[in-house]
N, C-alpha and C positions, 0 to 999 in steps of 0.2 A: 226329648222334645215331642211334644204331641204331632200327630198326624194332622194334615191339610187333604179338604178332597180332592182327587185326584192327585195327590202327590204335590200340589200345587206352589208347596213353602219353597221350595230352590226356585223353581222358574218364577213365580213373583217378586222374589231377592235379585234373581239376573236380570230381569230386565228394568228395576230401579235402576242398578247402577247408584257411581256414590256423588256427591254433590259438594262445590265448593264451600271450601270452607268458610263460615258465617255466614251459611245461607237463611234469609228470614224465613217466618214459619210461612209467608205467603207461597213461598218458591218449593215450600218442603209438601205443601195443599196440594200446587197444580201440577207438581212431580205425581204424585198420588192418583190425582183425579185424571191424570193424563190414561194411567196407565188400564185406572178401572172403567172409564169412559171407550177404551181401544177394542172393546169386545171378544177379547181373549180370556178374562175370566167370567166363570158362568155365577151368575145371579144367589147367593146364598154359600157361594164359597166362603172357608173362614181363613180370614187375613195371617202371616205369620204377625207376633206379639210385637208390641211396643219395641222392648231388646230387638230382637230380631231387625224390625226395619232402619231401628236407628244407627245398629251397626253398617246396614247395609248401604244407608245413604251417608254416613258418616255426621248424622247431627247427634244433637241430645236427646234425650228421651224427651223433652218435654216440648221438643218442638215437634216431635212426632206426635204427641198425645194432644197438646194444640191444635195441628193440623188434622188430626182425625174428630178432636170435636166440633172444628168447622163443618167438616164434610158431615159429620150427624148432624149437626142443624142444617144441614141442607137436602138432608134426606138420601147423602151418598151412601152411608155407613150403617149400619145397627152396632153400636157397644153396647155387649150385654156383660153385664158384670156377673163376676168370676163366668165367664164362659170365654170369651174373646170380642172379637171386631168380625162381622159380617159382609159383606159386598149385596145392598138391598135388592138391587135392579137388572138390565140387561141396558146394553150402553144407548140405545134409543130411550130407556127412559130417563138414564142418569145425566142427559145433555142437553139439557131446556136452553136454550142461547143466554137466557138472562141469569141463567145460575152460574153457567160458565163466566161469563162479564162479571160478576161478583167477585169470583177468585182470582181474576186477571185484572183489573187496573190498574194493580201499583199502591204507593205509598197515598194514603187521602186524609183529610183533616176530621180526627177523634171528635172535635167542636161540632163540626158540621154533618158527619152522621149521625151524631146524639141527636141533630136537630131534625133529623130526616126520620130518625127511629120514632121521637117523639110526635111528630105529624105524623105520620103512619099506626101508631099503637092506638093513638086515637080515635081515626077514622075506624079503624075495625072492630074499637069500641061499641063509637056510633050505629055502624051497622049492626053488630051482634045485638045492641039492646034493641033494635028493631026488629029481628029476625030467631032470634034464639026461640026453640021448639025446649018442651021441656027434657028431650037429651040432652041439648046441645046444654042447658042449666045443669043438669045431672051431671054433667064431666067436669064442669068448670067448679061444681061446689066439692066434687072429689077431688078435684088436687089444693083446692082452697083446705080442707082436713088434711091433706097430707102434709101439706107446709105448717100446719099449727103443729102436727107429731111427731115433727121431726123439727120443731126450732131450731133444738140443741143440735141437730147431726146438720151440718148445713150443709156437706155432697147432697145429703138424702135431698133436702131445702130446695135446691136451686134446679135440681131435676124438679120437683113438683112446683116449680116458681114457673120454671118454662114450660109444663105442661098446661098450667092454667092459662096463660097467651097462645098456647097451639089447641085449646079448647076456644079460646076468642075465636082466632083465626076460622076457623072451621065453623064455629056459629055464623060469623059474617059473611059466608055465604060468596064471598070473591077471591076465589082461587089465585090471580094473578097479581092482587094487594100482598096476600100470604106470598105469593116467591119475592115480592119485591123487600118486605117485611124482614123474612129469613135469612135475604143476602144482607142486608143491615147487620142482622143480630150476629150472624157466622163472623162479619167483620172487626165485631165488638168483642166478640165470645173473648177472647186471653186478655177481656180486660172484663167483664163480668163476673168472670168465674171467682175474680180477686174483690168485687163490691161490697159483698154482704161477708162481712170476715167475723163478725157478731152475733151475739143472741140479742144484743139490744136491738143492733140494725134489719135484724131479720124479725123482731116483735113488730119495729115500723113497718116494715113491708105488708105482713100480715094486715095489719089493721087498714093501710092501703087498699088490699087483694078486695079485702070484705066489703069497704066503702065502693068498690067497682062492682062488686059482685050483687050489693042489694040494689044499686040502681040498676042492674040488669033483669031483677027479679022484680022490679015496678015497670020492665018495659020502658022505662026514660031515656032517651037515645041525649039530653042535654045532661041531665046529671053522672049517666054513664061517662060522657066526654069530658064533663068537669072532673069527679072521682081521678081518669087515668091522666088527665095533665097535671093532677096535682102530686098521682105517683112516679109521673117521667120529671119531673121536677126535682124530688128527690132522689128518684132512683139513678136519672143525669148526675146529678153531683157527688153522689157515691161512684159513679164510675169512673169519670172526671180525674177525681182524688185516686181511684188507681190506677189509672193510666198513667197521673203523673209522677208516680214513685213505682213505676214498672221498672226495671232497666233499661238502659238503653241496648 
């Protein structure tokens, strides 16, 4: 087993602790975020693996790996592939109260945040086609080529699907839209990660991405908004459809 700094892999593992049995991926998150949020580990520690914590809390691996791709869409985590899982921050920055509220509410309706995502992806639309400097174009047209060259690899896909929305984000120029944004997405994420399962439905998105990306490069703050309601539209009902043949 590789090395953790400081020695850090046992005492991470002990103070998990293991967790009842059929625990949701919610409860497997704020176990996690408890412990990294407690300010006993230092900032750029790297996480013991997948195995490792799943044995220790007693779930599956893949509600480990669910619940660490929340906390990376919230900025708690770094997964870098083939290297590990990172701890980004020191615990004052990993506790914004509304990120925390995110991962604590409970059970909520899949309908009704799709419709919360979707008024939200918009607005940061709108703003970005008003505000984008030619960086903030430059990052968003670089993951828009990444998703074209990687159709066929859709892990590669759906990393550069979300890069191009945290290119939005960051164009639109309103930091506290983006957290509210991110706790949506984190909440969706184990049903996203399942939407685009195609090279057909990942050619649509594309063409989607591009229809947002030229109105943002006319500066149109109405056709940009048109463009991504017409992608939360379909991109809603691809999710929709795997939510509803997720497991119970």
């Amino acid at each position: 087993m590789p090395a953790y700094p400081g020695n850090r892999s046992a005492e991470i593992s002990a103070a998990l602790g293991a967790l009842p049995s059929g625990t949701p991926v919610s409860e497997v998150a704020r176990r996690l975020l408890d412990l990294f949020t407690g300010g006993s580990i230092e900032p750029g520690t790297r996480l013991p693996p997948e195995r490792q914590l799943a044995v220790t809390l007693g779930v599956g691996r893949s509600a480990v790996r669910e619940a660490l791709a929340a906390l990376e869409i919230l900025g708690i985590v770094d997964v870098r592939a083939g290297s590990g899982t990172y701890l980004r921050g020191n615990a004052s920055e990993l506790l914004p109260q509304t990120l925390r509220w995110g991962l604590l509410i409970g059970e909520r309706n899949t309908q009704e945040l799709l419709e919360l995502r979707s008024g939200l992806e918009i607005y940061v639309v709108r703003l970005a086609a008003a505000r984008a400097d030619a960086d903030d174009l430059k990052a968003i047209a670089a993951s828009l080529d990444r998703m074209r060259t990687s159709v066929d690899k859709l892990g590669i896909f759906a990393r550069a699907d979300l890069d191009f929305h945290h290119a939005l984000g960051a164009a639109s120029g309103n930091a506290t839209l983006v957290d509210m944004l991110n706790i949506v997405r984190s909440l969706l994420q184990v049903y996203a990660d399942r939407s685009v399962h195609d090279v057909a439905a990942a050619r649509i998105a594309i063409e989607e991405h591009d229809a947002v990306y030229r109105a943002l490069t006319e500066g149109d703050p109405d056709a940009a908004a048109s463009a991504m309601a017409h992608h939360m539209s379909t991109a809603s009902a691809r999710l929709s459809a795997a939510a509803a043949g997720a497991p119970s």
